[in-house]
N, C-alpha and C positions, 0 to 999 in steps of 0.2 A: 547658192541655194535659192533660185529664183523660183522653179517649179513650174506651172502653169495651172491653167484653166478650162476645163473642159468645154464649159458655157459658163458665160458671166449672168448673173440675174442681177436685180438691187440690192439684194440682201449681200451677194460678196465685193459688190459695189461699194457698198457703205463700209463693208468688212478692211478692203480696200484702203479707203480713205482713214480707217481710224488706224491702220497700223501705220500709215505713213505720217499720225499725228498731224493732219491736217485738219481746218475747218473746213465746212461747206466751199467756203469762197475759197480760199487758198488751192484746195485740190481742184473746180473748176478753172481756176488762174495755170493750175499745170497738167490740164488736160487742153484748156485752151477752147472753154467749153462756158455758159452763162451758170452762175450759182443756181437759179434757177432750174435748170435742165439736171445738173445731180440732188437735188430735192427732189426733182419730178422718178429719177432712178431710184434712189431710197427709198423714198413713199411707195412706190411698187412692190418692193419686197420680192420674193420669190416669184410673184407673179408677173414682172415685168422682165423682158427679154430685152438686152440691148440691140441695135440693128448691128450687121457685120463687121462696119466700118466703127463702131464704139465699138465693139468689142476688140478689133484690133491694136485699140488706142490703149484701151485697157493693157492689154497682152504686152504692149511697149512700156506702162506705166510699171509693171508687173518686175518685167525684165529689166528695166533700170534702178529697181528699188534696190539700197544695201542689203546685207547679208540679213543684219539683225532686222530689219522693215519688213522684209520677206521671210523670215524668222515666226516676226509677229501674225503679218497675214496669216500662214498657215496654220499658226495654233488657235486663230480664230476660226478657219475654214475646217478645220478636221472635225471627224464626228466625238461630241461632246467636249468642244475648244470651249475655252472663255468666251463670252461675249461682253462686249465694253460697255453694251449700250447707250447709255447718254454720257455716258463717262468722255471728259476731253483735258485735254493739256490747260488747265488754268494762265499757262505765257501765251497761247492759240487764242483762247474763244474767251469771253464775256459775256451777258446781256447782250441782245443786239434785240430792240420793240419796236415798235412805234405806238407812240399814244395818242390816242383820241378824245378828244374833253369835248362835250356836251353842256351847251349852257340856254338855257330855253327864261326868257323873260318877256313875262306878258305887259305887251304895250296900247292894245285895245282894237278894236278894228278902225277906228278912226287914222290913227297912229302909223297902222299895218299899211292900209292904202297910202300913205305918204312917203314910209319907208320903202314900200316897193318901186313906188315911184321914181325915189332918188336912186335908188340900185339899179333900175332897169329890169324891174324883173313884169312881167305879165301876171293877172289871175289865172291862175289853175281851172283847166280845162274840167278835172273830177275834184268829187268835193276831200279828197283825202289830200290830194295830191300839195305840195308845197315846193315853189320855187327856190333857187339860191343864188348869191352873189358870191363873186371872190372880193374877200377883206384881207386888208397888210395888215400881217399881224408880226409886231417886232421881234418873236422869237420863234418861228413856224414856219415849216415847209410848205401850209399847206394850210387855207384858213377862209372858211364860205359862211357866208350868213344868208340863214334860210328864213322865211318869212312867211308865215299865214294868215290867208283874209279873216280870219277868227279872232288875229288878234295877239297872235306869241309870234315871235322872233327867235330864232335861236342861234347863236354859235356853234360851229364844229372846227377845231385846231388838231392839226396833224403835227405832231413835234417826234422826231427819229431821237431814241434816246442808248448808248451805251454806257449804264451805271457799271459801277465794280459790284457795287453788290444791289441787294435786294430794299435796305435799308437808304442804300444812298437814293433810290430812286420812289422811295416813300416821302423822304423830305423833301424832294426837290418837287412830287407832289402837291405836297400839303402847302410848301410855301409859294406855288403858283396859283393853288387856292386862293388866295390874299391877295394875289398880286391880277388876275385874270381876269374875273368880275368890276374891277372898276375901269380896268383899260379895255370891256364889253360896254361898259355906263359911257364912258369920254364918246367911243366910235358912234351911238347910238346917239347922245347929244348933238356931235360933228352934224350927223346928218340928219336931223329931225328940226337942228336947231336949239341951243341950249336953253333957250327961256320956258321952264313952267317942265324940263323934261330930265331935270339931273337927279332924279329918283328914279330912273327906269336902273334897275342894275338885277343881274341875274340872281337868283335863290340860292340856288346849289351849280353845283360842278358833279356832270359824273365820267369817273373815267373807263377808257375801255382801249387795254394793253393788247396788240398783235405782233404774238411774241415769233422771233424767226432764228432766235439760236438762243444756246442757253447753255451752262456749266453742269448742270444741277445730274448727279446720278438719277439711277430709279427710287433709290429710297427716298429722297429728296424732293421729286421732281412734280406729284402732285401737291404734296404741303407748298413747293414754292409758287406754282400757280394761285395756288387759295391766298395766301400769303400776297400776290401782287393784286389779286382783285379785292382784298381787306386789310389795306396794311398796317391800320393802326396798330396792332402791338408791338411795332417795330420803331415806332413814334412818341415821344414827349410830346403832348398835344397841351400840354398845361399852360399856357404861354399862346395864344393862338397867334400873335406875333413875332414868335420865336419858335417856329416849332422845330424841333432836330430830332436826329436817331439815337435811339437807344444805345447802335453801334454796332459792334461783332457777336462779343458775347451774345446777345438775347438773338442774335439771329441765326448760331448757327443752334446754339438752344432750342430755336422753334422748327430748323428743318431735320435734327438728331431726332427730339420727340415726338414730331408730328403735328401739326394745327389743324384741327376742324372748327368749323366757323358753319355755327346752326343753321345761320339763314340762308348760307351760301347754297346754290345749284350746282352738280354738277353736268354740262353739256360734252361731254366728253365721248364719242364714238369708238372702241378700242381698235387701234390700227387707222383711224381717220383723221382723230383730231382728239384734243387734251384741252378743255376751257370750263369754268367758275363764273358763275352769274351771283351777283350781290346786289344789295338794293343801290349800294354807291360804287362800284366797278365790276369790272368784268374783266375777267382772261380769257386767251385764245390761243392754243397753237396750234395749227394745220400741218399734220404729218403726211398726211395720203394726200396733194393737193388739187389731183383731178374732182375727190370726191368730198372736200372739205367745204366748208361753209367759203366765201370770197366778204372778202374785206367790203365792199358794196353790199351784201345781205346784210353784213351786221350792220353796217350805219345807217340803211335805211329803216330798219327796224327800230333802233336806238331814236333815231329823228323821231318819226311818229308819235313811239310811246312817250318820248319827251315832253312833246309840244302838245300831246292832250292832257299830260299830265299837269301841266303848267297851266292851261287854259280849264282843267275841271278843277285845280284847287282854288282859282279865281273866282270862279260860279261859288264853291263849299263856303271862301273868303266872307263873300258878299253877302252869301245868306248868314250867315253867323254873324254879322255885325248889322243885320237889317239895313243894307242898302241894296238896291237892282245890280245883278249882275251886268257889265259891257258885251249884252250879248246880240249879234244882225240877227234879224228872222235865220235868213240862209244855216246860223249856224248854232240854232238850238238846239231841243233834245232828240231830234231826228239825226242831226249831225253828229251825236255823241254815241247814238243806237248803232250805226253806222263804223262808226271807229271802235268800238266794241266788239263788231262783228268782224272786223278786218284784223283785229289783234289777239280777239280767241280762238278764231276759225278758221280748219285747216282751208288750206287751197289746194284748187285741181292737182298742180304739177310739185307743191312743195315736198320736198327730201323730209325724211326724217331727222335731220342734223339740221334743218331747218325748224321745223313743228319743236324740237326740244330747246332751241336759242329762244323763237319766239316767249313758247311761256313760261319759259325761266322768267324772262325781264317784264315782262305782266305777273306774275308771283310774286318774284322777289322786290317790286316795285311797290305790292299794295295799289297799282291800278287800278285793278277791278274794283274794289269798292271807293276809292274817290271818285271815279268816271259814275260808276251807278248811282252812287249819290248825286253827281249834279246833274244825272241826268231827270232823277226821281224830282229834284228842287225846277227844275225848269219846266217840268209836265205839271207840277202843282202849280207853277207860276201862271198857266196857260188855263187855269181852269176857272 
Protein backbone atom coordinates (compact mmCIF):
# COMPACT_ATOMS: atom_id res chain seq x y z
CA UNK A 1 0.00 0.00 0.00
CA UNK A 2 2.63 2.56 -0.98
CA UNK A 3 0.30 4.85 -3.25
CA UNK A 4 1.78 7.96 -4.60
CA UNK A 5 1.80 11.60 -5.00
CA UNK A 6 0.49 13.55 -7.44
CA UNK A 7 2.76 16.84 -6.48
CA UNK A 8 4.55 17.02 -3.23
CA UNK A 9 4.22 20.59 -1.54
CA UNK A 10 5.65 21.13 2.48
CA UNK A 11 2.69 20.40 3.83
CA UNK A 12 2.80 16.48 2.72
CA UNK A 13 6.37 16.80 3.26
CA UNK A 14 6.00 17.21 6.75
CA UNK A 15 2.94 14.80 6.51
CA UNK A 16 5.62 12.54 5.24
CA UNK A 17 8.03 12.75 7.93
CA UNK A 18 5.52 12.47 10.80
CA UNK A 19 4.20 9.09 9.50
CA UNK A 20 7.56 7.84 9.24
CA UNK A 21 8.00 9.02 13.00
CA UNK A 22 10.91 10.82 12.27
CA UNK A 23 12.48 14.06 13.65
CA UNK A 24 13.49 17.03 11.52
CA UNK A 25 17.11 15.70 11.57
CA UNK A 26 16.55 11.90 11.29
CA UNK A 27 14.25 12.27 8.09
CA UNK A 28 16.82 14.72 6.46
CA UNK A 29 19.64 11.97 7.50
CA UNK A 30 17.38 9.52 5.22
CA UNK A 31 16.67 11.82 2.42
CA UNK A 32 20.40 12.57 2.55
CA UNK A 33 19.47 16.10 2.61
CA UNK A 34 20.60 19.18 5.62
CA UNK A 35 17.97 19.54 8.53
CA UNK A 36 17.80 22.74 7.54
CA UNK A 37 16.58 22.41 3.91
CA UNK A 38 13.21 20.15 5.32
CA UNK A 39 12.45 23.08 7.88
CA UNK A 40 12.92 25.24 4.78
CA UNK A 41 10.02 22.48 3.01
CA UNK A 42 7.75 22.51 6.02
CA UNK A 43 7.73 26.11 6.70
CA UNK A 44 6.53 26.61 3.14
CA UNK A 45 3.46 24.75 3.51
CA UNK A 46 1.31 24.37 0.57
CA UNK A 47 2.96 27.14 -0.89
CA UNK A 48 6.22 25.62 -1.48
CA UNK A 49 6.78 23.36 -4.38
CA UNK A 50 9.63 20.91 -4.23
CA UNK A 51 11.97 20.94 -7.45
CA UNK A 52 11.65 17.47 -9.76
CA UNK A 53 14.51 16.02 -8.45
CA UNK A 54 13.14 16.29 -4.36
CA UNK A 55 10.19 15.30 -5.54
CA UNK A 56 11.63 12.26 -6.93
CA UNK A 57 13.44 11.46 -3.70
CA UNK A 58 10.37 11.87 -2.07
CA UNK A 59 8.46 9.29 -4.52
CA UNK A 60 11.44 6.86 -3.30
CA UNK A 61 11.01 7.71 0.22
CA UNK A 62 7.26 7.06 -0.20
CA UNK A 63 7.80 3.82 -1.91
CA UNK A 64 10.08 2.33 0.53
CA UNK A 65 8.04 3.08 3.46
CA UNK A 66 6.10 -0.12 5.38
CA UNK A 67 2.69 -0.94 4.97
CA UNK A 68 1.69 0.59 8.19
CA UNK A 69 4.08 4.10 7.47
CA UNK A 70 2.33 4.39 4.27
CA UNK A 71 -0.91 3.48 6.14
CA UNK A 72 -0.29 6.40 8.25
CA UNK A 73 0.82 8.96 5.52
CA UNK A 74 -2.35 8.44 3.70
CA UNK A 75 -4.60 8.94 6.53
CA UNK A 76 -2.88 12.20 7.00
CA UNK A 77 -3.05 13.15 3.27
CA UNK A 78 -6.83 12.18 2.73
CA UNK A 79 -9.42 14.97 2.79
CA UNK A 80 -10.25 15.38 6.50
CA UNK A 81 -7.20 12.81 7.87
CA UNK A 82 -5.84 13.57 11.25
CA UNK A 83 -3.32 15.90 11.46
CA UNK A 84 -0.40 15.25 14.15
CA UNK A 85 0.87 18.54 14.19
CA UNK A 86 3.36 19.18 16.75
CA UNK A 87 2.70 15.98 18.02
CA UNK A 88 6.12 13.61 17.81
CA UNK A 89 7.45 10.30 19.38
CA UNK A 90 8.67 11.31 22.89
CA UNK A 91 11.89 8.12 22.11
CA UNK A 92 12.57 10.65 18.58
CA UNK A 93 12.56 14.28 19.62
CA UNK A 94 13.21 16.36 23.01
CA UNK A 95 13.89 20.12 23.58
CA UNK A 96 16.56 20.89 21.20
CA UNK A 97 17.29 25.57 22.02
CA UNK A 98 19.89 27.34 22.26
CA UNK A 99 20.26 29.98 24.85
CA UNK A 100 21.49 33.24 24.87
CA UNK A 101 22.31 35.14 28.21
CA UNK A 102 22.78 38.63 28.23
CA UNK A 103 24.73 40.21 30.94
CA UNK A 104 25.53 44.02 30.62
CA UNK A 105 27.76 45.67 33.53
CA UNK A 106 28.64 49.16 33.72
CA UNK A 107 32.32 49.74 34.13
CA UNK A 108 32.68 53.66 33.22
CA UNK A 109 34.08 54.99 30.09
CA UNK A 110 37.40 55.19 31.65
CA UNK A 111 37.30 51.45 32.15
CA UNK A 112 35.57 50.87 28.64
CA UNK A 113 38.72 52.61 26.73
CA UNK A 114 40.90 50.17 28.54
CA UNK A 115 38.77 47.20 28.18
CA UNK A 116 38.66 47.81 24.45
CA UNK A 117 41.84 48.19 24.47
CA UNK A 118 42.88 44.79 25.90
CA UNK A 119 40.39 43.01 23.54
CA UNK A 120 41.38 44.59 20.52
CA UNK A 121 38.47 46.17 19.67
CA UNK A 122 38.28 49.79 17.91
CA UNK A 123 35.75 52.91 18.88
CA UNK A 124 32.60 52.66 16.81
CA UNK A 125 32.39 54.54 13.86
CA UNK A 126 28.28 55.62 14.76
CA UNK A 127 27.40 56.64 18.08
CA UNK A 128 25.08 53.52 18.63
CA UNK A 129 27.10 51.05 17.25
CA UNK A 130 29.33 48.69 19.89
CA UNK A 131 32.15 46.56 19.19
CA UNK A 132 32.86 42.75 20.36
CA UNK A 133 35.42 40.28 21.38
CA UNK A 134 35.44 36.42 21.58
CA UNK A 135 35.85 35.23 25.35
CA UNK A 136 36.42 31.37 26.69
CA UNK A 137 33.85 30.75 28.38
CA UNK A 138 34.15 27.19 30.16
CA UNK A 139 30.66 25.96 29.21
CA UNK A 140 29.75 27.63 25.83
CA UNK A 141 29.72 27.21 22.26
CA UNK A 142 29.86 30.47 21.66
CA UNK A 143 30.80 33.49 24.03
CA UNK A 144 31.65 37.56 22.83
CA UNK A 145 32.11 40.48 25.14
CA UNK A 146 30.82 43.70 23.65
CA UNK A 147 31.93 46.97 25.00
CA UNK A 148 30.89 50.66 24.81
CA UNK A 149 32.59 54.02 24.85
CA UNK A 150 29.65 55.03 27.38
CA UNK A 151 30.88 52.92 29.65
CA UNK A 152 28.86 49.19 29.81
CA UNK A 153 30.32 45.94 28.73
CA UNK A 154 28.23 43.21 28.21
CA UNK A 155 28.39 39.52 27.84
CA UNK A 156 26.42 37.29 25.28
CA UNK A 157 26.85 33.20 25.95
CA UNK A 158 25.56 30.85 23.28
CA UNK A 159 25.02 27.46 25.29
CA UNK A 160 22.96 24.48 22.76
CA UNK A 161 20.79 22.91 25.41
CA UNK A 162 18.72 19.31 25.05
CA UNK A 163 16.73 19.21 28.52
CA UNK A 164 14.02 16.22 28.96
CA UNK A 165 11.76 18.53 30.00
CA UNK A 166 10.89 22.20 30.60
CA UNK A 167 11.71 22.13 34.29
CA UNK A 168 15.06 20.60 33.95
CA UNK A 169 16.04 23.48 31.80
CA UNK A 170 14.53 26.14 34.21
CA UNK A 171 17.13 24.90 37.00
CA UNK A 172 19.87 24.61 35.19
CA UNK A 173 18.84 28.28 34.29
CA UNK A 174 18.46 29.71 37.40
CA UNK A 175 21.54 27.83 38.73
CA UNK A 176 23.84 29.41 36.12
CA UNK A 177 22.35 32.53 37.25
CA UNK A 178 24.69 32.15 40.39
CA UNK A 179 27.32 30.73 38.76
CA UNK A 180 27.67 33.26 35.40
CA UNK A 181 28.02 36.59 36.83
CA UNK A 182 31.04 36.12 39.00
CA UNK A 183 32.95 34.06 36.23
CA UNK A 184 31.73 37.69 33.98
CA UNK A 185 33.53 39.62 37.53
CA UNK A 186 36.99 37.15 37.41
CA UNK A 187 37.18 37.69 33.05
CA UNK A 188 36.65 41.47 33.64
CA UNK A 189 39.27 41.71 36.51
CA UNK A 190 41.88 39.20 34.26
CA UNK A 191 41.89 41.90 32.05
CA UNK A 192 41.38 45.40 33.58
CA UNK A 193 43.56 43.99 36.27
CA UNK A 194 42.36 43.06 39.68
CA UNK A 195 43.27 45.80 41.99
CA UNK A 196 40.37 48.45 42.83
CA UNK A 197 38.14 46.31 39.97
CA UNK A 198 36.55 42.99 41.80
CA UNK A 199 33.05 44.82 42.17
CA UNK A 200 32.52 45.25 38.57
CA UNK A 201 30.00 42.08 38.20
CA UNK A 202 26.97 42.07 36.15
CA UNK A 203 23.15 43.04 37.82
CA UNK A 204 21.00 40.62 36.15
CA UNK A 205 21.08 37.89 33.47
CA UNK A 206 18.44 37.82 30.84
CA UNK A 207 17.83 35.05 28.82
CA UNK A 208 16.52 34.46 25.36
CA UNK A 209 15.71 30.63 24.15
CA UNK A 210 15.91 29.79 20.21
CA UNK A 211 13.94 27.03 20.13
CA UNK A 212 14.37 24.56 16.82
CA UNK A 213 12.41 21.31 17.86
CA UNK A 214 10.06 20.63 20.54
CA UNK A 215 7.66 17.58 21.98
CA UNK A 216 4.90 19.87 23.05
CA UNK A 217 1.25 19.19 21.02
CA UNK A 218 -0.90 22.27 19.96
CA UNK A 219 -2.57 22.40 23.20
CA UNK A 220 0.62 22.70 25.04
CA UNK A 221 2.80 24.42 22.70
CA UNK A 222 2.15 28.20 23.38
CA UNK A 223 1.80 27.72 27.32
CA UNK A 224 5.28 25.92 26.86
CA UNK A 225 6.77 28.76 25.11
CA UNK A 226 5.41 31.44 27.84
CA UNK A 227 6.60 28.91 30.30
CA UNK A 228 10.35 28.87 28.82
CA UNK A 229 10.46 32.71 28.71
CA UNK A 230 9.12 32.83 32.64
CA UNK A 231 10.02 29.87 34.29
CA UNK A 232 9.68 30.60 37.69
CA UNK A 233 6.63 28.60 38.56
CA UNK A 234 8.42 25.67 37.70
CA UNK A 235 11.14 26.51 40.26
CA UNK A 236 11.80 26.54 44.21
CA UNK A 237 13.67 29.83 44.09
CA UNK A 238 13.46 29.87 48.09
CA UNK A 239 17.09 28.89 48.59
CA UNK A 240 18.75 31.13 45.77
CA UNK A 241 21.68 28.66 46.41
CA UNK A 242 19.85 25.77 45.88
CA UNK A 243 17.37 26.41 43.45
CA UNK A 244 15.59 23.09 41.93
CA UNK A 245 12.30 22.13 40.04
CA UNK A 246 9.29 21.67 41.34
CA UNK A 247 9.50 18.46 39.05
CA UNK A 248 6.77 16.73 36.83
CA UNK A 249 3.75 17.03 38.54
CA UNK A 250 3.56 21.05 38.58
CA UNK A 251 4.71 20.88 35.05
CA UNK A 252 2.54 18.91 33.24
CA UNK A 253 -0.24 20.85 35.65
CA UNK A 254 0.83 24.08 34.04
CA UNK A 255 0.88 22.95 30.26
CA UNK A 256 -2.87 20.59 30.93
CA UNK A 257 -4.20 24.08 32.35
CA UNK A 258 -2.58 26.59 30.57
CA UNK A 259 -0.15 29.56 31.96
CA UNK A 260 -0.62 33.29 31.04
CA UNK A 261 2.04 35.45 32.41
CA UNK A 262 0.56 39.37 32.34
CA UNK A 263 3.49 40.87 31.56
CA UNK A 264 4.59 38.61 29.09
CA UNK A 265 4.33 39.74 24.89
CA UNK A 266 3.26 37.92 22.49
CA UNK A 267 5.66 38.09 19.22
CA UNK A 268 4.19 35.42 17.53
CA UNK A 269 3.26 35.85 13.45
CA UNK A 270 0.68 32.86 12.67
CA UNK A 271 2.39 30.50 10.10
CA UNK A 272 5.88 32.48 10.63
CA UNK A 273 7.00 32.21 13.85
CA UNK A 274 5.72 31.36 17.71
CA UNK A 275 7.84 33.72 20.44
CA UNK A 276 7.11 35.40 24.30
CA UNK A 277 8.88 38.68 25.33
CA UNK A 278 9.28 39.01 29.27
CA UNK A 279 11.13 41.62 31.12
CA UNK A 280 13.75 38.48 32.18
CA UNK A 281 13.48 36.03 28.94
CA UNK A 282 12.41 35.59 25.79
CA UNK A 283 11.26 32.73 23.37
CA UNK A 284 11.43 32.14 19.92
CA UNK A 285 10.56 29.56 17.42
CA UNK A 286 10.89 30.17 13.65
CA UNK A 287 8.40 28.11 11.58
CA UNK A 288 8.39 29.78 8.07
CA UNK A 289 12.23 30.53 8.10
CA UNK A 290 12.61 32.56 5.02
CA UNK A 291 10.24 34.89 6.67
CA UNK A 292 11.12 34.76 10.47
CA UNK A 293 12.95 37.02 12.41
CA UNK A 294 17.22 35.55 12.23
CA UNK A 295 18.91 34.85 15.18
CA UNK A 296 21.20 38.12 14.47
CA UNK A 297 18.05 40.60 14.66
CA UNK A 298 17.18 39.32 17.96
CA UNK A 299 20.74 39.72 19.57
CA UNK A 300 21.43 42.76 18.16
CA UNK A 301 18.34 44.23 19.47
CA UNK A 302 18.82 42.45 22.89
CA UNK A 303 22.44 44.03 22.96
CA UNK A 304 21.34 47.52 22.61
CA UNK A 305 18.51 47.70 24.72
CA UNK A 306 20.71 45.90 27.24
CA UNK A 307 23.67 48.27 27.40
CA UNK A 308 21.29 51.37 27.58
CA UNK A 309 19.50 49.90 29.95
CA UNK A 310 22.61 49.34 32.17
CA UNK A 311 24.14 52.72 31.31
CA UNK A 312 20.44 54.84 32.11
CA UNK A 313 20.02 52.92 35.45
CA UNK A 314 23.69 54.23 36.23
CA UNK A 315 22.66 58.01 35.41
CA UNK A 316 18.96 57.18 37.75
CA UNK A 317 21.81 55.34 40.31
CA UNK A 318 23.81 58.45 40.60
CA UNK A 319 21.27 61.00 40.88
CA UNK A 320 19.35 59.25 43.59
CA UNK A 321 22.36 58.93 45.83
CA UNK A 322 23.62 62.64 44.91
CA UNK A 323 26.76 61.85 43.19
CA UNK A 324 27.65 62.99 39.30
CA UNK A 325 26.81 60.40 36.97
CA UNK A 326 30.26 58.68 34.87
CA UNK A 327 29.03 60.42 32.03
CA UNK A 328 31.80 61.83 28.46
CA UNK A 329 30.21 64.76 26.84
CA UNK A 330 29.99 62.38 23.67
CA UNK A 331 27.60 60.50 25.62
CA UNK A 332 24.98 62.47 27.26
CA UNK A 333 21.51 63.30 26.88
CA UNK A 334 21.84 63.66 23.17
CA UNK A 335 23.24 60.20 23.12
CA UNK A 336 20.24 58.75 25.02
CA UNK A 337 17.72 60.93 22.68
CA UNK A 338 19.43 59.11 20.05
CA UNK A 339 19.03 55.49 21.49
CA UNK A 340 15.45 56.25 22.09
CA UNK A 341 14.85 56.96 18.67
CA UNK A 342 16.65 53.99 17.41
CA UNK A 343 14.59 51.64 19.76
CA UNK A 344 10.98 53.15 19.43
CA UNK A 345 11.26 53.91 15.82
CA UNK A 346 10.21 52.10 12.94
CA UNK A 347 12.89 51.79 10.06
CA UNK A 348 12.77 52.26 6.37
CA UNK A 349 13.14 48.38 5.59
CA UNK A 350 12.08 46.68 8.99
CA UNK A 351 9.40 43.59 8.77
CA UNK A 352 6.74 43.68 10.91
CA UNK A 353 8.08 40.50 12.95
CA UNK A 354 10.61 42.95 13.46
CA UNK A 355 8.71 46.31 14.73
CA UNK A 356 6.80 43.63 17.11
CA UNK A 357 10.14 41.80 18.78
CA UNK A 358 11.44 45.32 18.96
CA UNK A 359 8.82 46.90 21.25
CA UNK A 360 7.95 43.98 22.97
CA UNK A 361 11.55 44.21 24.72
CA UNK A 362 11.31 48.19 25.15
CA UNK A 363 7.79 47.35 26.95
CA UNK A 364 8.41 44.69 28.62
CA UNK A 365 11.69 46.08 29.77
CA UNK A 366 10.28 49.33 31.37
CA UNK A 367 13.11 51.10 29.05
CA UNK A 368 11.17 53.84 28.19
CA UNK A 369 10.90 55.30 31.25
CA UNK A 370 14.44 54.57 32.77
CA UNK A 371 16.25 55.95 29.52
CA UNK A 372 13.67 59.13 29.80
CA UNK A 373 14.45 59.72 33.15
CA UNK A 374 18.17 59.94 32.70
CA UNK A 375 17.81 61.50 29.98
CA UNK A 376 15.54 64.25 31.73
CA UNK A 377 18.52 64.08 34.87
CA UNK A 378 21.25 64.97 32.50
CA UNK A 379 19.39 67.93 30.43
CA UNK A 380 18.88 69.40 34.13
CA UNK A 381 22.37 68.60 34.86
CA UNK A 382 23.37 70.91 31.78
CA UNK A 383 21.44 73.74 32.72
Amino acid sequence: MTGSVHRWTGRETKQLREALRMTQRLFAEHLGVSDRVVAKWESGGTDYVPRPETQALLDTALARASDEQSGRFHSLTAPGGKRLGRVRDAADDAIRVDSHKFMPVFVGHYLAARLMKRVGLEAPEALLDTGFAPIDHPDADQCSLYVHPCGVALFHIVQPREPETLSELAEWRYRTYATDPPWAAQVLAELLGANGHTDLRPEYVLSAYWLHDCPWDDAQYETALQLMATPSPLVDRSDPNEVRALGAETETALLSSGFAHPAVTSIGVHGIAAGFVGWSGVSYHPLALERALTIDELVETEVLAQLIWCYSAHIQRSVETGRDPDVPDKYGWRFLRAAHSRLTSARPLETAQHRLMREAIVNTSGLTDILLGAQAALREDQR
